[in-house]
C-alpha positions as CSV (number, residue, x, y, z in Angstrom):
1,X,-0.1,9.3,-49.3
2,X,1.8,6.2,-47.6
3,X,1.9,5.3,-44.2
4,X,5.3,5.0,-43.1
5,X,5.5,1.9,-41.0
6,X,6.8,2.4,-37.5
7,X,7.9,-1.5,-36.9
8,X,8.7,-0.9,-33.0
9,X,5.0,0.2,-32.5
10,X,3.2,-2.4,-34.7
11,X,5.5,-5.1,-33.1
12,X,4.4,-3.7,-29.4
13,X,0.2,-3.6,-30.5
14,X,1.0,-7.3,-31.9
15,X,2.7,-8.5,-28.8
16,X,-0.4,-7.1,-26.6
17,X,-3.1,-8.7,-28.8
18,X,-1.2,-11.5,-28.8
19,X,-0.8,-11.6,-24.7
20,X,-4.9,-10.5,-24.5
21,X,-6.1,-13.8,-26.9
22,X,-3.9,-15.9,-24.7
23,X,-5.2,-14.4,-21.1
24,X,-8.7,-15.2,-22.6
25,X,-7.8,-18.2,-23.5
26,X,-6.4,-19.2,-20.6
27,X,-9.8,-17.8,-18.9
28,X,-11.8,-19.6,-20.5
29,X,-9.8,-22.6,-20.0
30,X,-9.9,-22.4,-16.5
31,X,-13.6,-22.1,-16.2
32,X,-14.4,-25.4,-18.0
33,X,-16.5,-28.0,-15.5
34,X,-15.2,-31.3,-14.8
35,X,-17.3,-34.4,-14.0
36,X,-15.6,-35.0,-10.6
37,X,-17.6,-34.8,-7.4
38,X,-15.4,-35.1,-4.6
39,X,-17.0,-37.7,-2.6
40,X,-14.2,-37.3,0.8
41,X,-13.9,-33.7,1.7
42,X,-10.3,-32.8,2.4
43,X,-8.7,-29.9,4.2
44,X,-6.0,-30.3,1.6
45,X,-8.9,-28.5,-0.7
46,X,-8.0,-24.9,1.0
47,X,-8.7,-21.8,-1.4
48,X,-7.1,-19.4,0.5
49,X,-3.7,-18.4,1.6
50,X,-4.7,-15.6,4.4
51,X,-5.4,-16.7,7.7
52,X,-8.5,-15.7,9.5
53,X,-8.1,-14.0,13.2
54,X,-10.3,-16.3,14.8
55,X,-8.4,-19.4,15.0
56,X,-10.3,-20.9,18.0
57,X,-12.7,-24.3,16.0
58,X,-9.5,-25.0,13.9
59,X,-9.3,-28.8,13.5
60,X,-11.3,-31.5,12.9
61,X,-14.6,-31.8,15.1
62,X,-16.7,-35.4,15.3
63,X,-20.3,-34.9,15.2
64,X,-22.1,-36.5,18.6
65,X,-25.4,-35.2,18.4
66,X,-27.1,-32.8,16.1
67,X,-30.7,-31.7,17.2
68,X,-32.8,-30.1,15.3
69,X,-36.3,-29.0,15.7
70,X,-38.5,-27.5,12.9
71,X,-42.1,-27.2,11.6
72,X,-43.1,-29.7,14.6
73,X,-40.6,-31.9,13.7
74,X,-37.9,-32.5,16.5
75,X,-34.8,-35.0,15.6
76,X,-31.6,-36.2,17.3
77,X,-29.3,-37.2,14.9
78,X,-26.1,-39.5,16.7
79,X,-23.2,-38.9,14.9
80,X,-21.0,-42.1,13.4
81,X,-16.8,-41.9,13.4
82,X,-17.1,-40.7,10.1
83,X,-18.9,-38.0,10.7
84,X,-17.1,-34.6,11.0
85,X,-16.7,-31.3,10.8
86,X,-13.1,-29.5,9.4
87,X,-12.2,-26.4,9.8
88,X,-9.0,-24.7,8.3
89,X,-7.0,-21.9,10.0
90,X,-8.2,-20.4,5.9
91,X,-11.8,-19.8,7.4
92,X,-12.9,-22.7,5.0
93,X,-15.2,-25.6,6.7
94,X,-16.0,-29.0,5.6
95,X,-18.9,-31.2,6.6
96,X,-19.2,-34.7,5.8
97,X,-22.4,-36.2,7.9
98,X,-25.2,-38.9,7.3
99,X,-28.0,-36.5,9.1
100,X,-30.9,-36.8,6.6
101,X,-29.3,-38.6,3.6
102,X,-25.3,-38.3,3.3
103,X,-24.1,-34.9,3.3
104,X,-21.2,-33.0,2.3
105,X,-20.8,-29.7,2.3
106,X,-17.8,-27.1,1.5
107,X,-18.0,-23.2,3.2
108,X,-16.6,-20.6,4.1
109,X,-16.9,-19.7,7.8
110,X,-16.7,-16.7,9.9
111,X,-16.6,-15.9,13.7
112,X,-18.0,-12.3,14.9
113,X,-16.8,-10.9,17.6
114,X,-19.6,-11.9,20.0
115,X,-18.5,-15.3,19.6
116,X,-21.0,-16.3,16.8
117,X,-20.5,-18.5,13.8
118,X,-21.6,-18.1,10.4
119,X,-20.9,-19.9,7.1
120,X,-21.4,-19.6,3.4
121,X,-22.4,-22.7,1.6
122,X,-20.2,-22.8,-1.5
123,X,-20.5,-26.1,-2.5
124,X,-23.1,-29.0,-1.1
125,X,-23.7,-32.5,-2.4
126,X,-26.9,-34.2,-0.3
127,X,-27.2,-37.8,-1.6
128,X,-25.4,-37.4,-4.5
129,X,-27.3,-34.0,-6.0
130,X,-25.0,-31.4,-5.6
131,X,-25.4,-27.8,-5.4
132,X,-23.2,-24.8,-6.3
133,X,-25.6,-22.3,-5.4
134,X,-24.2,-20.5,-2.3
135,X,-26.5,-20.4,0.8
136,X,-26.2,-19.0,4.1
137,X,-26.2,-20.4,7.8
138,X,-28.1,-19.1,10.1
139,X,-26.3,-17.8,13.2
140,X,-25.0,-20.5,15.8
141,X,-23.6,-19.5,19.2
142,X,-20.4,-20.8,20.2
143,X,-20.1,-22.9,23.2
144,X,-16.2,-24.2,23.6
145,X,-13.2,-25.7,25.5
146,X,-10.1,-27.8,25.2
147,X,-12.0,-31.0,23.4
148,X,-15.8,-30.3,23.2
149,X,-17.6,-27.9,21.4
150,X,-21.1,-27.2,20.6
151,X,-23.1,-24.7,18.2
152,X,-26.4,-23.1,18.7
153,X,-29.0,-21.6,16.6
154,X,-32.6,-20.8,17.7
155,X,-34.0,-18.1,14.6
156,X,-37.3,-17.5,13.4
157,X,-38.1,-18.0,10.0
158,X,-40.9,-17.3,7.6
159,X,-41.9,-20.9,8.2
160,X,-41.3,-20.7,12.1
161,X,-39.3,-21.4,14.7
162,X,-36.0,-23.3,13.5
163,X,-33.8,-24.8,16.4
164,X,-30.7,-26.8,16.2
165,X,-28.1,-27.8,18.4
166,X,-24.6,-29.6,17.2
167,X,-22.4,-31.5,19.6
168,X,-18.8,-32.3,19.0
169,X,-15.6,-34.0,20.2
170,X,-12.4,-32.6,19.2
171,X,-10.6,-35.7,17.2
């Protein structure tokens, strides 16, 4: 017996092969690392498009102080012009900071509604070893007006007690 050929059908199957090896292709594609390490964070580097409810830290903050005090060891860090914190109205937050080594680091931020901020680490480079493994903040309180702000967090940890306490100025 012959199979009699139905050409609309076989053209239709060909067509969505076709459009699956190209949409893994392109998947593939897209997944390919480059080389580049930003070394400037930039709010231009937003990957989102929905706007978070919390608006409040939007803008860029300039670190004056950050304080931290951990396994006995208690240091006051003074910030220098260039170093900031960004955060988008797209919940994403950029560091860039010289506290322990030169820092920058690329998150994704959230503000409960007790007025607490949290962020995921999605991206951290600490004198030039960076890190793609995403990391949690512990919880800082927020403490904020017109051009200061300053965030809070006192946790225990496995380790101990783990304070810290960041001071800002509203550029």
């Amino acid at each position: 017996m012959l199979k009699r050929l139905n050409y609309k059908t076989d053209f239709m199957r060909y067509i969505f092969i076709l459009l699956c090896v190209i949409l893994f292709a392109s998947f593939i594609g897209s997944c390919s690392k480059g080389n580049d390490i930003p070394t400037e964070v930039s709010p231009k580097l937003d990957t989102s498009s929905t706007l978070i409810s919390n608006t409040e830290l939007v803008g860029k903050w300039n670190i004056l102080t950050d304080s931290l005090s951990f396994q006995g060891n208690n240091t006051m860090y003074h910030g220098t012009s260039a170093d900031h914190y960004i955060f988008t109205k797209y919940g994403n937050m950029y560091v860039k900071e010289n506290f322990g080594g030169s820092v920058i680091d690329t998150a994704i931020y959230g503000i409960s509604s007790s007025n607490v901020l949290n962020w995921l680490n999605i991206y951290t480079n600490v004198n030039g070893v960076a890190s793609t493994s995403p990391t949690n903040s512990p919880p800082f309180s927020i403490v904020l007006d017109a051009d200061s702000l300053t965030l809070t967090s006192n946790v225990s940890t496995s380790t101990g007690q783990r304070y810290e306490q960041i001071k800002f100025i509203k550029q």
